[in-house]
Residue, then its C-alpha position, 0 to 999 in steps of 0.5 A: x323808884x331807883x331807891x326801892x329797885x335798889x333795896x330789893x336788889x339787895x334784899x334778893x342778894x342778902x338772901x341768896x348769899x344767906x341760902x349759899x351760906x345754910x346749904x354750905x353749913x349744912x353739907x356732909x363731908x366725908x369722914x374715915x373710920x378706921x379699925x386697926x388690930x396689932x401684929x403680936x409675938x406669940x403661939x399659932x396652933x392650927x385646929x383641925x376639923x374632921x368627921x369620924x364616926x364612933x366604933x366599939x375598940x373590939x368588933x367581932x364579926x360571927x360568921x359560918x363555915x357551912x351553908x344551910x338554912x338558918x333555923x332559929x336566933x338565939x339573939x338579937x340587936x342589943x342582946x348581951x352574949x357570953x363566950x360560947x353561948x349559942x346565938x344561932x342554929x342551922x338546918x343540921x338534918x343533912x349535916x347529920x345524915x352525912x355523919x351517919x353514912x361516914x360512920x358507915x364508911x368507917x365501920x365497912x374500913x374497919x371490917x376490911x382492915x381486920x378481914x386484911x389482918x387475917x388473910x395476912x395471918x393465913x398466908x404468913x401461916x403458908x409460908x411457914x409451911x413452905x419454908x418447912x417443906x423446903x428444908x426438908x426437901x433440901x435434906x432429901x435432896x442431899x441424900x439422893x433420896x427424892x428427884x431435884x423435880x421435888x426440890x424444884x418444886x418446893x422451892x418454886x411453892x416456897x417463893x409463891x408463900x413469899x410473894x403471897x406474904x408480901x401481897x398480904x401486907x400490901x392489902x394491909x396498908x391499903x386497908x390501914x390507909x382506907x380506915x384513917x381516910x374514914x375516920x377523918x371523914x367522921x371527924x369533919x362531918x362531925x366538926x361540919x355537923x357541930x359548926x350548924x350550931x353558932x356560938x359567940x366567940x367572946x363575952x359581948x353585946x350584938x350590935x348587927x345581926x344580918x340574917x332571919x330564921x329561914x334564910x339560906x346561907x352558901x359558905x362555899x365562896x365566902x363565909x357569911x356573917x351572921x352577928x356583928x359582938x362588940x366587946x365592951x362599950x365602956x370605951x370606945x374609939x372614934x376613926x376620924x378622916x384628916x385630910x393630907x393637909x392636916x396631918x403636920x403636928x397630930x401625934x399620938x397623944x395629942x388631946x381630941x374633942x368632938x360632938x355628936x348629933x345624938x347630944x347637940x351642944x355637948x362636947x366629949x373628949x378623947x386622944x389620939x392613939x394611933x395614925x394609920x399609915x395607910x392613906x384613904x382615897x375618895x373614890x369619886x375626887x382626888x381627896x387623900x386623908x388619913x385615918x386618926x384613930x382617938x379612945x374615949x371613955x364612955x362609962x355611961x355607954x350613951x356613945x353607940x356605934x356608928x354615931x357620926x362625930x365633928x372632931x375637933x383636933x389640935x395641930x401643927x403649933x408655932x410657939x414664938x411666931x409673929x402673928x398677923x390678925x386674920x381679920x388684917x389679911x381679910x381686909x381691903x380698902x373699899x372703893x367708896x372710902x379710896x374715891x372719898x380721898x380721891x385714891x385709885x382702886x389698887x390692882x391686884x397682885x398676886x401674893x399677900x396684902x395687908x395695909x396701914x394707913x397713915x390718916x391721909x390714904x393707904x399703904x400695901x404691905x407684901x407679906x408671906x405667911x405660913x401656918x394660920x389658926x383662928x385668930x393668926x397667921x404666921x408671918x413667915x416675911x415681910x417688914x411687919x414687927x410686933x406692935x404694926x397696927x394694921x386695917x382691919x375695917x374701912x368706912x365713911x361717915x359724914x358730919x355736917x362742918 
């Protein structure tokens, strides 16, 4: 009996042991993957992103200097115009009777500047027979041979011819002033009467017209517009809003690319001509950005105006700069991984981390960084050199020993 306890005794150890032994072999133990990613010496170029929306180069805004109602178009979206052709007629009725009662007034000035003429003859006429009866009266006077009452006399109708003379030219120029105020009141009823008729300053294509036939237009306050004429289609210009932060490094000339939702997954190229000044505030946020205005041809005129663009634009540019991997800079440990090898969650610090690691656990490396691209970022300081292999990515996979 001792001998069978015995054996099974040892039969159950066997297998224990042989259990511990299978669970042991087949327990996972954990394993670090690591991707590293090089710190490099080369270019950095900033790209800038910005919407824009597509404008004609030349845009001429047709409005009216009278008011009135619009009684026909000679135009319409897309219509092609000439200089001088008309585009647009007004009610010219009013303008027109207006010229008629101007021309009136012109005729009246004119008869009252010739009936001034004459009086002015007459009396010049009455003084020269004064002047004559003076003289004569003088040399009577001398020789005693009529009373000084006479001469008095003659010399008192003398100054009265004088004075009369006097009046006549006065109601001269009075008549002259009141003939050229009537006749530049024909000439602006005249030019009122012609501005009823709308003409396309520029040869061109309507690309707005705001007004229909009936409507009233006031040009008292402000004149309205009637027609938007762009000039040419064949190259056309695209305002794109940068924000502040961008501006660094765009220049004219700079190359420019850009999509529109018209053509999805077709890019058009340009360059920058100018950059405004002037800057441009959201009216709702403290956004500043600034205006880049960039040509583009568009000999096939499939870019039309208002068309919105998602510019893409080439910026500040570092060309011998120690480049940390984006993806570096994104990294931090996983806090599965640091338990795995039994390391503390790091703090967090202010500033900028990368790490390296060394097999057995993770190294911070404090950078300062400048301009970033894509790809890189500028090393501004730090201990990094070219060739530092830096964690990109951190993950556990278990093997069975």
């Amino acid at each position: 009996m001792r001998v069978r306890r015995s054996t099974w005794i040892g039969s159950a150890f066997g297998a224990a042991v042989l259990v511990g032994l299978t669970g042991w072999a087949f327990h996972a133990r954990p394993e670090v993957q690591i991707e590293r990613a090089e710190v490099t010496a080369g270019a950095i170029t900033r790209r800038v992103v910005a919407t824009g929306t597509v404008q004609p180069v030349t845009a001429v805004q047709v409005g009216t200097q009278v008011s009135g109602r619009v009684q026909s178009l000679e135009a319409d979206f897309n219509s092609i115009v000439h200089a001088g052709q008309v585009i647009a007629r007004l009610d010219s009725s009013l303008y027109e009777a207006a010229l008629e009662q101007a021309r009136a007034g012109q005729r009246l000035a004119d008869a009252e500047f010739l009936q001034a003429q004459a009086d002015l003859m007459g009396l010049r006429t009455g003084e020269d027979d004064a002047r004559t009866k003076l003289a004569r009266a003088q040399q009577l006077a001398a020789s005693q041979l009529i009373p000084n009452a006479d001469l008095d006399a003659a010399r008192i109708a003398m100054d009265e011819a004088s004075a009369d003379v006097r009046s006549g030219e006065a109601r001269i120029t009075q008549a002259e002033a009141a003939l050229a105020q009537a006749k530049a009141g024909v000439d602006q009823a005249s030019i009122d009467l012609d501005h009823t008729i709308i003409r396309s300053p520029i040869d061109g294509i309507v690309v707005a017209r705001n007004v229909d036939v009936g409507q009233t237009l006031a040009a008292s306050v402000q004149a309205p517009v009637l027609f938007s004429i762009a000039s040419d289609f064949k190259r056309v210009q695209l305002q794109a809003d940068v924000d502040e932060s961008d501006i660094d490094g765009l220049t004219a000339g700079e190359p420019a690319s850009f999509q529109v939702a018209s053509y999805p997954g077709e890019t058009f190229h340009g360059s920058v001509t100018q950059l405004r000044p002037q800057a441009v505030a959201e009216e709702t946020a403290t956004v500043v950005s600034y205006t880049a205005i960039i040509d583009v041809a568009n000999p096939d005129e499939r870019l039309r105006p208002g068309m919105t663009a998602e510019v893409a634009l080439r910026g500040a540019r570092r060309d011998n700069a120690v480049r940390i991997p984006n993806s570096a800079l994104a990294f931090r440990p996983p806090p599965d991984v640091l338990k795995a090898l039994g390391e503390a969650e790091p703090s967090i610090k202010d500033g900028v981390e990368v790490w390296e690691y060394d097999g057995q656990m993770f190294t911070p490396i404090a950078v300062h960084t400048g301009l970033a691209d894509d790809t890189w970022t500028e090393l501004v300081d730090g201990s990094l050199r070219p060739g530092d292999a830096l964690v990109t990515r951190a993950t556990l996979r278990t093997r069975p020993l």
